[in-house]
N, C-alpha and C positions, 0 to 999 in steps of 0.2 A: 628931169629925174627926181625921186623921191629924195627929201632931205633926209638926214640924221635927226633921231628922234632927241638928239642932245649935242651941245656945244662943246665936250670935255675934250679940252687939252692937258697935256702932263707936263711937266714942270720939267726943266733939267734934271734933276735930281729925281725923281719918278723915271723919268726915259733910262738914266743910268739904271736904276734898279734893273727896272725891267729889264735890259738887254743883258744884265747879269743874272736873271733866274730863267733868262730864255735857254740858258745852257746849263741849268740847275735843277732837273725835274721837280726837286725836295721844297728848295727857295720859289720857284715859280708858285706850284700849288698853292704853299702854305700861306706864301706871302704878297707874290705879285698879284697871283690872280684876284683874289682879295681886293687890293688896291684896286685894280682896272675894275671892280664892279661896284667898289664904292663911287669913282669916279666919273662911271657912267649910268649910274641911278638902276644899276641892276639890270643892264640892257645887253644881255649875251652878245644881238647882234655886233650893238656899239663896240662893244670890246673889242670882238674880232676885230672891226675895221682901226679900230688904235692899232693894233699890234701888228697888221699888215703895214699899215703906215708907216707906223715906225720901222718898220722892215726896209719898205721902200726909201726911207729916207736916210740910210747909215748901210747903203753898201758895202761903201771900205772900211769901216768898224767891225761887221760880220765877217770881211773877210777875211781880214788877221785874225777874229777870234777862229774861223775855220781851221785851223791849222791842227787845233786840238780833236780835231775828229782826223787826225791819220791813220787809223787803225785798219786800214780795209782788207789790206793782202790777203790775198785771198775769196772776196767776196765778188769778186768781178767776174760776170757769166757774160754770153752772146746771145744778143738777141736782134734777129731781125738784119745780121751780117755786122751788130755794135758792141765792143764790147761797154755792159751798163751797170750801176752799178743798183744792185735791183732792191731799192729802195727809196720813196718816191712818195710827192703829193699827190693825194685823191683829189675830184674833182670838187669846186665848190671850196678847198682852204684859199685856192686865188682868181677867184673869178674870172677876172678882168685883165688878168697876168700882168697886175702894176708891179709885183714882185719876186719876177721871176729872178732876176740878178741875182739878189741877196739869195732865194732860196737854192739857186745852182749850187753855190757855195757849200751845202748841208746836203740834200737831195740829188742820190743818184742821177732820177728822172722826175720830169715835171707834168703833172698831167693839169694845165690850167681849165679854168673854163667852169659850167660850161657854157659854151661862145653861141648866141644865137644870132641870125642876120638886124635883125631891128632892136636897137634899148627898149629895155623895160624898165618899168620900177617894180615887177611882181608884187604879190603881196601887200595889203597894208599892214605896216608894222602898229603891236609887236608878232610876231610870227618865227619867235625862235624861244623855247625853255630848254631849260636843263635839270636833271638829276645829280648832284654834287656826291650823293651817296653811291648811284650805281654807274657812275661814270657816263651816260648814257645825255646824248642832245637829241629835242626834238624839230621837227621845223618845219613851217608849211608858207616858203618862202616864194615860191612860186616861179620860179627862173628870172629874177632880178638878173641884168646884164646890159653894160653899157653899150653893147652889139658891136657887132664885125668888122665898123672900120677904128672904132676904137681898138682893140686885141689887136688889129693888124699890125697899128700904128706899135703898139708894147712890143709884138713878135718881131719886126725889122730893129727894133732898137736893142733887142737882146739877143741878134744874130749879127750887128754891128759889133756888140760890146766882148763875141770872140766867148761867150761861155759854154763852156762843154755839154752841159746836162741834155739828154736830148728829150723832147719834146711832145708827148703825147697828148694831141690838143683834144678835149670834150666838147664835142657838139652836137645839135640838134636843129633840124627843122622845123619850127614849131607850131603848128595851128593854132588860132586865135580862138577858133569853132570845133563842133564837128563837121560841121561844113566842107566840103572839099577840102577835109584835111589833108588823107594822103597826099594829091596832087599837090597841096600848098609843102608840105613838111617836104617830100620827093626835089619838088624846086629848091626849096632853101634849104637842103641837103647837100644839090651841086651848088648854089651858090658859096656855102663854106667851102666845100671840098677844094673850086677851082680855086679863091683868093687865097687859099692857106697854103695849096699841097709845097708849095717850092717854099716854104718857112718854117714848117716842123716836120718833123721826123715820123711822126703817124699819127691816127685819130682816131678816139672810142667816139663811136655812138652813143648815147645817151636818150634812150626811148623810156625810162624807168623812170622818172619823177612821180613819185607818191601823191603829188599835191596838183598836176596838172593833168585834167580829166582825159583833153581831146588826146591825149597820145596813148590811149589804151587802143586807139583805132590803129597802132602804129605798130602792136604788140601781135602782129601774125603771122606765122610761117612764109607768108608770100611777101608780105611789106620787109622781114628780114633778107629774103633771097635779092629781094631788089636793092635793099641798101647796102647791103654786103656788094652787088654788081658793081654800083654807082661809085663805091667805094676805092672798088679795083680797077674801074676806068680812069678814074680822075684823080687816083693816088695810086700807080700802079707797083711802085716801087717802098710803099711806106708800109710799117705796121698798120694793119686795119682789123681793129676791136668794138666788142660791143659789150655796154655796159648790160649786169642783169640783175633784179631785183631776183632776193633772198624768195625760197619757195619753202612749201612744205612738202613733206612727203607724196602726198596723193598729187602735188601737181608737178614731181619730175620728171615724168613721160612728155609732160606739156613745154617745160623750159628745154630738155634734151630735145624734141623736135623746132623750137626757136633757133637753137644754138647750131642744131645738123644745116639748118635752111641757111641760115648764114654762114656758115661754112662754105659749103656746096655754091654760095654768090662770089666767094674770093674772099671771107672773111677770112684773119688768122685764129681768132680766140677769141677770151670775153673777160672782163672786171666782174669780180664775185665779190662780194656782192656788194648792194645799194643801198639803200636805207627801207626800212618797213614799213608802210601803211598801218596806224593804229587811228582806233577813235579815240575824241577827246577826249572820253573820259579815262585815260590810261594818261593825258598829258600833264604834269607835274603841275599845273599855272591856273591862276584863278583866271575865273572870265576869258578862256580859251577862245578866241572868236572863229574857228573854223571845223568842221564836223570832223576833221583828220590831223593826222601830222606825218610825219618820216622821221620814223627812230633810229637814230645810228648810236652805235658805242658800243661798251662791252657784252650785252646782252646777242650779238650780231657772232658771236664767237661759236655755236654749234651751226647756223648756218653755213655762217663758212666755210669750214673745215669738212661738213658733209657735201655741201658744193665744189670743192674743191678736188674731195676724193673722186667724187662721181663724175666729174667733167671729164679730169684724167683717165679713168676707167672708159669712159666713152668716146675721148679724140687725144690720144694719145699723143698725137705730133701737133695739138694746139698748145697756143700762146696762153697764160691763166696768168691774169693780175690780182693780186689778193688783197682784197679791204676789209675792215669791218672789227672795230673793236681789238686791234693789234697792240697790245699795252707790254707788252716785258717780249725780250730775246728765247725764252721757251718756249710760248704760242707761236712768235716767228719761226723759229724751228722746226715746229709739228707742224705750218702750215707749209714753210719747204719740203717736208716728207711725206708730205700728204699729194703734193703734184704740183701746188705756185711752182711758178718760174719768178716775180719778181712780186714785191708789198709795197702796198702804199697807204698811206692814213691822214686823216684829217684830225677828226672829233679827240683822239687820244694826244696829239698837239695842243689842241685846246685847253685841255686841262692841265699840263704836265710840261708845257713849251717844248723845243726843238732840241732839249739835252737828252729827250726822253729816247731822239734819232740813235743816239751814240750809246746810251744802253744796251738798246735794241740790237745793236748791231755788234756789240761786242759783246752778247748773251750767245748769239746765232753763229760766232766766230771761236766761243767756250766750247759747245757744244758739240761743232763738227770735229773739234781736235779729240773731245770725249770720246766721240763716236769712230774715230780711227780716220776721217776724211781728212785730205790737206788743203782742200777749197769747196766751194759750193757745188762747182762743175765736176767734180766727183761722184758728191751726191745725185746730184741730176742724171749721171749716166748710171749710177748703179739702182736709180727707182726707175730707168726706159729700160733697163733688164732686166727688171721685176716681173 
């Protein structure tokens, strides 16, 4: 596997910092995040794997600190026959699910991954920038993942360890080629499906990676119908989701017929949305070594909200997980009334750590009392009577 492009460990006194601005939006920002990128010579990626590590390595730390997020009453809906509590990692903040523990603690739900059958090292690094002005990361990472029996080994150890959160694992079949893609992608579709299904609780598809060419062959009404099948043979009883990359206007006829055919397989719904396809020349970095990226962060915020509307206006009794530049408890909000059923985020952790959860959730919990609601599930029944 690919190394780290740097050696940087943190000091005791750095690790304290950190795990006290991981629940301080303000402190994080201003000051941790700072630190971890003087520490790691400016290497976004590096960061993140400090701060997952450190995660990974101070479970029972996080969990007393968890305590301070009791605020939920109220936010607990059903899904999928669970009550969850619907807010949640995107895929890509834990690859590898080395941290799923510490995050059950904080996260309603876990979406790890996403989990391919063989390791990669994707990507040569560096292949990850960021915009610190418009909140926005870019990344053309390429499916880096330690593969399947690695994740397996993490998902038995976090269904030992008796933690609640449950479990929507990200995966993909991946072609190497275009080459007998489908048939290769189709195989190691069921190969995730069957090693997983008795370990989590359900699984998004992941056909949308901005940076990896061959799975646009993966992107059509018939490859959806069949994966949506594959889906519901070998996971019959789990949530089964398909992630969707962000569209524009002229092509929502095309994503609503993706979406119908998956359905119509035994899909329940879909993750709205993904990250964007830009050229480099929109990428914030000098000497950009690749013709593209995948934009996620704030800028992801009309997509959403107009995918979110449309999906619900179109499948009324689907599943909608909603990502993409989810930064304050008002957006959260407006994308509950717009038709989500649950949120999840990565990129907006990134910048703002894990106090930014507890915000969020107690903005979304201001709100409904505004609004005359006494829980989410109110909400939710008086927009299916809309």
């Amino acid at each position: 596997m690919q190394t780290n492009s740097s050696s940087a460990e943190l000091t005791i006194g750095e690790r304290v910092a950190m795990l006290r601005g991981m629940f301080n939006p303000g402190l994080f920002k201003s000051a941790v995040r700072p630190m971890l990128y003087r520490k790691s010579n400016d290497d976004p990626e590096l960061v993140h794997e400090l701060t997952m590590k450190l995660m990974a390595q101070n479970e029972s730390s996080l969990k007393m600190v968890s305590i301070f997020f009791g605020h939920r009453r109220g936010l607990r809906i059903n899904i999928n026959g669970k009550d969850v509590i619907p807010f949640g990692t995107a895929a890509g903040l834990d690859k590898n699910g080395d941290a799923m523990k510490s995050l059950s603690n904080f996260f309603g739900f876990l979406e790890p991954g996403t989990v391919v059958v063989n390791p990669r090292e994707g990507n040569k690094r560096p292949r990850v920038a960021f915009d610190p002005d418009g909140l926005d990361v870019y990344n053309a990472q390429g499916f880096p993942s330690k593969g399947l029996e690695y994740f397996k080994e993490r998902i038995i150890a976090y269904r030992r360890s008796n933690c609640k959160a449950p479990v929507y694992v990200s995966i993909c079949g991946l072609p190497i080629s275009e080459q007998n893609a489908v048939d290769v992608a189709m195989d190691e579709l069921t190969t995730l499906l069957k090693s997983l299904n008795q370990y989590v609780d359900g699984f998004v598809w992941n056909c949308f990676s901005p940076n990896t060419s061959a799975l646009k062959m993966l992107r059509t009404p018939e490859i959806f119908e069949q994966s949506a099948s594959l889906m519901k043979q070998h996971a019959p009883d789990k949530l089964r989701l398909v992630k969707l990359g962000p569209y524009e206007e002229a092509e929502k006829d095309a994503s609503m017929s993706l979406i119908r055919k998956f359905m119509d397989g035994g899909g329940h719904g879909v993750v709205t949305t993904n990250t964007k396809m830009v050229p480099k020349e929109q990428v914030p970095a000098q000497d950009w070594g690749y013709p593209s990226a995948g934009r996620s962060g704030k800028f992801l915020k009309p997509y959403r909200l107009r995918s979110v509307s449309e999906i619900r206006a179109a499948f009324p009794d689907s599943v909608i997980v909603a990502t993409g530049g989810i930064y304050d408890g008002d957006d959260a909000y407006e994308t509950f009334k717009a038709g989500a059923d649950m949120l999840e985020g990565y990129t907006p952790y990134g910048f703002y750590g894990i106090g930014l959860l507890r915000n969020i959730e107690k903005g979304v919990v201001a709100r409904l009392k505004q609004d005359g609601y006494r829980n989410l599930t109110e909400l939710r029944e008086k927009r299916r009577m809309a």
